[in-house]
C-alpha positions as a LaTeX table, in Angstrom:
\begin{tabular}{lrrr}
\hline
Residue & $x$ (\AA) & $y$ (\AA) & $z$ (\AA) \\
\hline
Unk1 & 74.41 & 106.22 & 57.06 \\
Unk2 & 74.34 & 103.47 & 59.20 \\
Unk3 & 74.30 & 99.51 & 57.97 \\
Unk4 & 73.55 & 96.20 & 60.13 \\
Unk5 & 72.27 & 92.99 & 59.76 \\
Unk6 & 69.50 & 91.92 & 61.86 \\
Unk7 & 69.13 & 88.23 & 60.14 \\
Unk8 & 71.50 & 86.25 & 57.94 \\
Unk9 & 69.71 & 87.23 & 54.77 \\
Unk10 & 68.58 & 90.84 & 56.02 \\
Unk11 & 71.20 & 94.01 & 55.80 \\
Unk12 & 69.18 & 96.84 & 56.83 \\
Unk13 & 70.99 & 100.73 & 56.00 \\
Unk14 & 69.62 & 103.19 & 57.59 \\
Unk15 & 68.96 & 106.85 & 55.26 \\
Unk16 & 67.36 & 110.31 & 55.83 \\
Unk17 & 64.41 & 111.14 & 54.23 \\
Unk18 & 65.80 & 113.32 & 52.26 \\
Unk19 & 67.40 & 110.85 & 50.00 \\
Unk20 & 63.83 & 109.68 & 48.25 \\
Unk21 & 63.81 & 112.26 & 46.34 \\
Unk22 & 67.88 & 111.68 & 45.21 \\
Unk23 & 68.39 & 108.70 & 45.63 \\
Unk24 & 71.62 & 106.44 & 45.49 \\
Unk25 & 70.57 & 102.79 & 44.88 \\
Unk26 & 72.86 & 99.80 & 44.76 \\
Unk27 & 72.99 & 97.23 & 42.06 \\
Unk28 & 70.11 & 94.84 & 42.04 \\
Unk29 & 71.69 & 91.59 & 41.87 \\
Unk30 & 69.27 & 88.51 & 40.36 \\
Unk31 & 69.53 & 86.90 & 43.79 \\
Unk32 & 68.52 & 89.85 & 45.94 \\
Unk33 & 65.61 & 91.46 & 46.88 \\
Unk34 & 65.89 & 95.49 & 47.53 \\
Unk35 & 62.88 & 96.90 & 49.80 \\
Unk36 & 62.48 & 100.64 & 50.08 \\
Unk37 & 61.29 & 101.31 & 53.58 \\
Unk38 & 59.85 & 105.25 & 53.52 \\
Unk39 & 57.39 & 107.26 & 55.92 \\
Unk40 & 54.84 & 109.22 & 54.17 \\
Unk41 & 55.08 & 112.08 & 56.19 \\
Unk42 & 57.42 & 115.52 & 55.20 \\
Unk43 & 58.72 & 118.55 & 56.69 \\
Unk44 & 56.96 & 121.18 & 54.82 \\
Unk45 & 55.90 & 121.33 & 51.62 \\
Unk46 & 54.34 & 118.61 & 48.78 \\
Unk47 & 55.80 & 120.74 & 46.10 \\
Unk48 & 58.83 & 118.38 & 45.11 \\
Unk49 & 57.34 & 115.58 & 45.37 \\
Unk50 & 54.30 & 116.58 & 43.24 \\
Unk51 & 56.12 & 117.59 & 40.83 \\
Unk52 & 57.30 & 113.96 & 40.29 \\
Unk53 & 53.51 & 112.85 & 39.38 \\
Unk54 & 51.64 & 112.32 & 36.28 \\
Unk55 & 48.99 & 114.82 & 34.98 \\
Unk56 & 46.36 & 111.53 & 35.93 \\
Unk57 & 48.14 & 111.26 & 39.60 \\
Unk58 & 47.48 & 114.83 & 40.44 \\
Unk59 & 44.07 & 114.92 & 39.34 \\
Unk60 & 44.01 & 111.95 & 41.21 \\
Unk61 & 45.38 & 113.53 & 44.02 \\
Unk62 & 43.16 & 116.46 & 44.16 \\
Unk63 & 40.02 & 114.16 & 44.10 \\
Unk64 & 41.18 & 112.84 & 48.16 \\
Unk65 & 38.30 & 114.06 & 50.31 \\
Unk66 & 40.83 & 114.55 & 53.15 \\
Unk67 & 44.70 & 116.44 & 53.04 \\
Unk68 & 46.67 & 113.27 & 54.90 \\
Unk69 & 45.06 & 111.30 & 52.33 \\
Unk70 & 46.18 & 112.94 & 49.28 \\
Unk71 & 49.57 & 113.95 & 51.07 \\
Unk72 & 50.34 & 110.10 & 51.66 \\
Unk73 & 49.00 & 109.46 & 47.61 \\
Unk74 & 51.52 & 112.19 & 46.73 \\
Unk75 & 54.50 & 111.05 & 48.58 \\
Unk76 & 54.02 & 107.46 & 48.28 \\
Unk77 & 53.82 & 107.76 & 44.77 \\
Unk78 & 56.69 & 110.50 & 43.91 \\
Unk79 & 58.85 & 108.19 & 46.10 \\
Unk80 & 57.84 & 104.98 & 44.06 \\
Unk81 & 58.87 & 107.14 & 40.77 \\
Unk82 & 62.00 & 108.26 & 42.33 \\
Unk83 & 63.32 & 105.38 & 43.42 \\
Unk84 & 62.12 & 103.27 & 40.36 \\
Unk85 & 63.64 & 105.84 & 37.86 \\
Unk86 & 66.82 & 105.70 & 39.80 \\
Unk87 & 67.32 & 101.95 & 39.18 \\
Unk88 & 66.48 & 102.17 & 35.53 \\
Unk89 & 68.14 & 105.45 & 34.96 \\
Unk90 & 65.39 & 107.34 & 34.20 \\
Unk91 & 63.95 & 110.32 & 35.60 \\
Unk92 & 60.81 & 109.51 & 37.50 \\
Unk93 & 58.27 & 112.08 & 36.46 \\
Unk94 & 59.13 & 110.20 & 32.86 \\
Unk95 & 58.45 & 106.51 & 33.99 \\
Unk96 & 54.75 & 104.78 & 32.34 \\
Unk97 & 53.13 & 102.14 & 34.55 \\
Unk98 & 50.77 & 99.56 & 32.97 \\
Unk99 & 48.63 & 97.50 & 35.08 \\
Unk100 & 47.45 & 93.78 & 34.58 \\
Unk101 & 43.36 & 93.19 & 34.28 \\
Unk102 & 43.88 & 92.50 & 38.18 \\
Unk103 & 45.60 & 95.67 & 38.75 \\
Unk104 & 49.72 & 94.48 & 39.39 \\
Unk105 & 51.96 & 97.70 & 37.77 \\
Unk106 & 54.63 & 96.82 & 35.83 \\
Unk107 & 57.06 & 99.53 & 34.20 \\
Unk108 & 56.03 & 100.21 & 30.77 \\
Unk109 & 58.58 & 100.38 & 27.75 \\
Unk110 & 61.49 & 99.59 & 30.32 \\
Unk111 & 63.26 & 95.85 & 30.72 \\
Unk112 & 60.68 & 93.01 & 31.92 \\
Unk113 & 63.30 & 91.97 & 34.08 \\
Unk114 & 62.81 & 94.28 & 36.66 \\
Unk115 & 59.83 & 93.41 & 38.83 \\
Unk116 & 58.25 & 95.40 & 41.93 \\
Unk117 & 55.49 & 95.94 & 44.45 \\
Unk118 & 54.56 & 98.41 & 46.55 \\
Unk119 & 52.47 & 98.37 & 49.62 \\
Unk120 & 51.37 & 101.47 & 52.13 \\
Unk121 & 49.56 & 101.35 & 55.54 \\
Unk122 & 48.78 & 104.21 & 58.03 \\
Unk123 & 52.21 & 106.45 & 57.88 \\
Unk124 & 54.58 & 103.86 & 56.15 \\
Unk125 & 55.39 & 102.94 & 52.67 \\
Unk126 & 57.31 & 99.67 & 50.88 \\
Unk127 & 58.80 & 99.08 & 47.59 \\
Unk128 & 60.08 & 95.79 & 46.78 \\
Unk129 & 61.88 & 95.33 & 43.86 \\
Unk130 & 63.55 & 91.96 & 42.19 \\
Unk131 & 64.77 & 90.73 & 39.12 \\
Unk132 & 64.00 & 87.78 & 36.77 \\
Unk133 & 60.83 & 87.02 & 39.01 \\
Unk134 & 57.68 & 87.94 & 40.24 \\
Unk135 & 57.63 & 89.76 & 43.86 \\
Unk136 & 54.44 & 91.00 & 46.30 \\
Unk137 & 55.18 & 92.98 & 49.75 \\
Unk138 & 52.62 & 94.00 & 52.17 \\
Unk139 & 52.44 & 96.40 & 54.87 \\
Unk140 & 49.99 & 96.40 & 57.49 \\
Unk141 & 49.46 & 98.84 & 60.76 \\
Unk142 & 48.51 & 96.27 & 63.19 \\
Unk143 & 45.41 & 97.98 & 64.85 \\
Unk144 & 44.00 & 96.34 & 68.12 \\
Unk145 & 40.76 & 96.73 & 67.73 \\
Unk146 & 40.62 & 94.70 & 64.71 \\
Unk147 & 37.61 & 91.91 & 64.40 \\
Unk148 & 39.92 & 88.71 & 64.41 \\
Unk149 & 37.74 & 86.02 & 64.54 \\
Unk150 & 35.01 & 87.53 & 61.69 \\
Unk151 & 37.77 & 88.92 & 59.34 \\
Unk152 & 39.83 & 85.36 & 59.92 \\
Unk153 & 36.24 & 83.63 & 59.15 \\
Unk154 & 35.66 & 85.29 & 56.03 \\
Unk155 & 39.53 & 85.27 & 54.99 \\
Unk156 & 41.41 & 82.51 & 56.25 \\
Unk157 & 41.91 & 78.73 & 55.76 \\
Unk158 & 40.63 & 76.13 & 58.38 \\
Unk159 & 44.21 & 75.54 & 58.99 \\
Unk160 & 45.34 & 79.08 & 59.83 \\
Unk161 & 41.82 & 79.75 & 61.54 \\
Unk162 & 42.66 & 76.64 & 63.88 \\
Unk163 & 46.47 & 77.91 & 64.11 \\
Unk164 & 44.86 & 81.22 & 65.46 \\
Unk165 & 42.69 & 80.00 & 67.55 \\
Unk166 & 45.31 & 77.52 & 69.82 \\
Unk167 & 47.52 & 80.95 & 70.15 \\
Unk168 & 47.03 & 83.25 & 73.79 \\
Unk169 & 45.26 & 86.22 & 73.44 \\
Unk170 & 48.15 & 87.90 & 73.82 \\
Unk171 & 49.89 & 86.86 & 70.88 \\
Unk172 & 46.50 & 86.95 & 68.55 \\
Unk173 & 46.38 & 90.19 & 66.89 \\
Unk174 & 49.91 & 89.47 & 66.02 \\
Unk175 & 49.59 & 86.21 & 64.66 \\
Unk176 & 46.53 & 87.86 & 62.76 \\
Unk177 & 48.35 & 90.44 & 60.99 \\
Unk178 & 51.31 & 88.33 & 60.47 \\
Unk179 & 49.01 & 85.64 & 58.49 \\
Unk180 & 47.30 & 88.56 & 56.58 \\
Unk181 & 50.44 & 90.19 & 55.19 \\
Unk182 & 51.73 & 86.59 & 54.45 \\
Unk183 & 48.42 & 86.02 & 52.36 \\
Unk184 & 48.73 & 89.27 & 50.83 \\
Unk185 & 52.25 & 89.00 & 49.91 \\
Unk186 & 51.41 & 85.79 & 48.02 \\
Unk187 & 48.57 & 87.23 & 45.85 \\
Unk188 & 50.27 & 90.65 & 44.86 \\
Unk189 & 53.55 & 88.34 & 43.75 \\
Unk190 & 51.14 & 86.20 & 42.03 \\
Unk191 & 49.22 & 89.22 & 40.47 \\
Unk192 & 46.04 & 87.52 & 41.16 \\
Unk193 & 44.23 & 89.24 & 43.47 \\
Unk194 & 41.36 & 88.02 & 44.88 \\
Unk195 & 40.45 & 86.71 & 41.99 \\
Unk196 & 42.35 & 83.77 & 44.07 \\
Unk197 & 40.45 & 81.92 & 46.96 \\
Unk198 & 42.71 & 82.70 & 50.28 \\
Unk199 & 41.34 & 79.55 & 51.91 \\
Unk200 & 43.13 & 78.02 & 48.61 \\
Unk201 & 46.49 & 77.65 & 50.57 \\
Unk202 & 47.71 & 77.91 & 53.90 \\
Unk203 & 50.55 & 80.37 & 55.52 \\
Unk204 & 52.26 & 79.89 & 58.82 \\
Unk205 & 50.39 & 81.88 & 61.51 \\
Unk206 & 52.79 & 81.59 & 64.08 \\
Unk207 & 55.07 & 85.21 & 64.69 \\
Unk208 & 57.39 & 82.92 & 66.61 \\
Unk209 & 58.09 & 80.87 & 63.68 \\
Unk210 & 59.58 & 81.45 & 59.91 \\
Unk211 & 57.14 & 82.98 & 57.80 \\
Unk212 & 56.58 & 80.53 & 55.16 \\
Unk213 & 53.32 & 78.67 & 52.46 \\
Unk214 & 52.83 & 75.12 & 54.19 \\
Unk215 & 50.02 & 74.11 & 51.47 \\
Unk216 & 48.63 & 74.88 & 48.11 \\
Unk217 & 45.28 & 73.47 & 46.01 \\
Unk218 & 44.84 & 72.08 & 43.99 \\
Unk219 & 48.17 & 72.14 & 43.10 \\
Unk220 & 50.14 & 70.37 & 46.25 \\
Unk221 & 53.86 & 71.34 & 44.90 \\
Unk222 & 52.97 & 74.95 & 44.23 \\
Unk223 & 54.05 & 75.52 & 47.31 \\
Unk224 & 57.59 & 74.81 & 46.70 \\
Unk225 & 57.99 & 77.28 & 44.22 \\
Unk226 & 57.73 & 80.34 & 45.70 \\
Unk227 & 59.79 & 82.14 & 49.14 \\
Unk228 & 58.54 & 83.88 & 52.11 \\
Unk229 & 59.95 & 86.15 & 54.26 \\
Unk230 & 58.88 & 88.01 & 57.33 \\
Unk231 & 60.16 & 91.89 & 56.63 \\
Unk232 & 61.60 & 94.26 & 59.76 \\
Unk233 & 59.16 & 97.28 & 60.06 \\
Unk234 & 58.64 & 99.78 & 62.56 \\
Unk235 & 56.93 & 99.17 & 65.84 \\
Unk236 & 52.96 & 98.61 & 65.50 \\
Unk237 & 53.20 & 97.14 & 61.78 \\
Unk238 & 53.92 & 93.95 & 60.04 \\
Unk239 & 55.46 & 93.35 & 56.92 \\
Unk240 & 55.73 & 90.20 & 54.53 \\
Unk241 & 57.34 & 89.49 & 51.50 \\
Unk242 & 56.78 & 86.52 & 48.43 \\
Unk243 & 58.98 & 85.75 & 45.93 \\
Unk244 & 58.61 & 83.15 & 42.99 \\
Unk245 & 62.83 & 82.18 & 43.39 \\
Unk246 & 64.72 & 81.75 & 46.38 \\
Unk247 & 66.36 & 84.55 & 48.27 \\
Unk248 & 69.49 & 84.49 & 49.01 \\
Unk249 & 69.53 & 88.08 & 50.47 \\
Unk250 & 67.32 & 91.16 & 51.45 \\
Unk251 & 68.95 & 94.68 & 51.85 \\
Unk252 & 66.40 & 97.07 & 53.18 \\
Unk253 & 66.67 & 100.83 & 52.66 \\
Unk254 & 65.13 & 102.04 & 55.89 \\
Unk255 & 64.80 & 106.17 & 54.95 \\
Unk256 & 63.21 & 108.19 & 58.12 \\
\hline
\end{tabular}
């Protein structure tokens, strides 16, 4: 196990994969924010990790048209369980979610006070988790071929759209996916959904600058309540994080 930090309010330790399934967590402080960083791929089989889901997940699981479908299902949500239980000392095949009307889980019959979010793109899983206040995370596998300019039409702000626009080509897909999992980030924390316009407030597009909201509306100081964070991932994905309090630090379990 190897630990570093890569930013003043980032300690990334590195883990096998084999330590979902057991894992050791560290105390969850009311400052921090702990994000589980996991690859939904195994070395042979789903067994222990199924084993882990509800009677509804593995129905649920069984209804995936194609295997790497219901193997990432499976192992995202097994890890979720394993990890969760591990911080509320519980074993994770006995944990109950509940869900908001705009689908946010929450951890039913356990402490309020523990709050998480979980995202999962291509091969790659997060779990955020944070105490005392609402938390989103989002995950993204930034794919090329992407249609920036209609998805940014339909999705973002004039602001960010004109942000995007003055950037190089080179730097637009990006800038793209770091706005999106900025957006994202906000809503999930926010359990909204898009039940919330995203032209309603404006992220900072810019990769070369701290991710942050710059604008809210109607309500102009809305803004100031909640954090943003860019999040380390691996190569070829971006990551974001939103928090209603301030951070003071991030320690990322990186598991491959």
């Amino acid at each position: 196990m190897v630990s570093r930090t890569t930013l003043a309010q980032i300690k990334i330790t590195e883990l096998s994969r084999a330590s979902l399934l057991e894992p050791s967590v560290p105390n969850l402080l009311s400052s921090e924010i702990h994000i589980w960083d996991f690859p939904l791929t195994i070395k042979g089989s789903l067994d222990r990790y199924s084993k882990l889901l509800s009677q509804d997940e593995v129905v649920r699981a069984a209804r995936f048209r194609f295997e790497k479908d219901a193997r990432r299902f499976t192992v995202a949500r097994a890890s979720v369980r394993s990890i969760l239980g591990a911080y509320v000392h519980c074993g994770g095949h006995d944990l109950h979610f509940e869900y908001s009307r705009q689908g946010k889980p929450s951890l039913d019959g356990i402490s309020p006070n523990i709050h998480f979010s979980v995202s999962h793109s291509g091969e790659l899983a997060m779990l955020a988790l944070a105490l005392d206040g609402e938390i989103g995370v989002d995950l993204e596998l930034m794919r090329p071929e992407v249609e920036i300019q209609k998805l940014s039409e339909r999705f973002f702000s004039p602001a960010e759209r004109d942000s995007l626009r003055a950037l190089s080509d080179n730097h637009r897909v990006a800038a793209f996916f770091r706005c999106w999992t900025c957006k994202e980030a906000f809503l999930k924390a926010q359990g909204v959904g898009l039940s919330r316009s995203l032209d309603s407030f404006d992220v900072e597009v810019n990769p070369e600058r701290p991710a942050r909201i710059l604008a809210t509306r109607p309500d102009a100081e809305e803004a100031q309540r909640w954090s943003m964070r860019d999040i380390p991932a691996d190569a070829g994905y971006a990551a974001a994080l939103s928090a209603r309090a301030a951070i003071s630090s991030i320690q990322i379990s990186r598991c491959r």
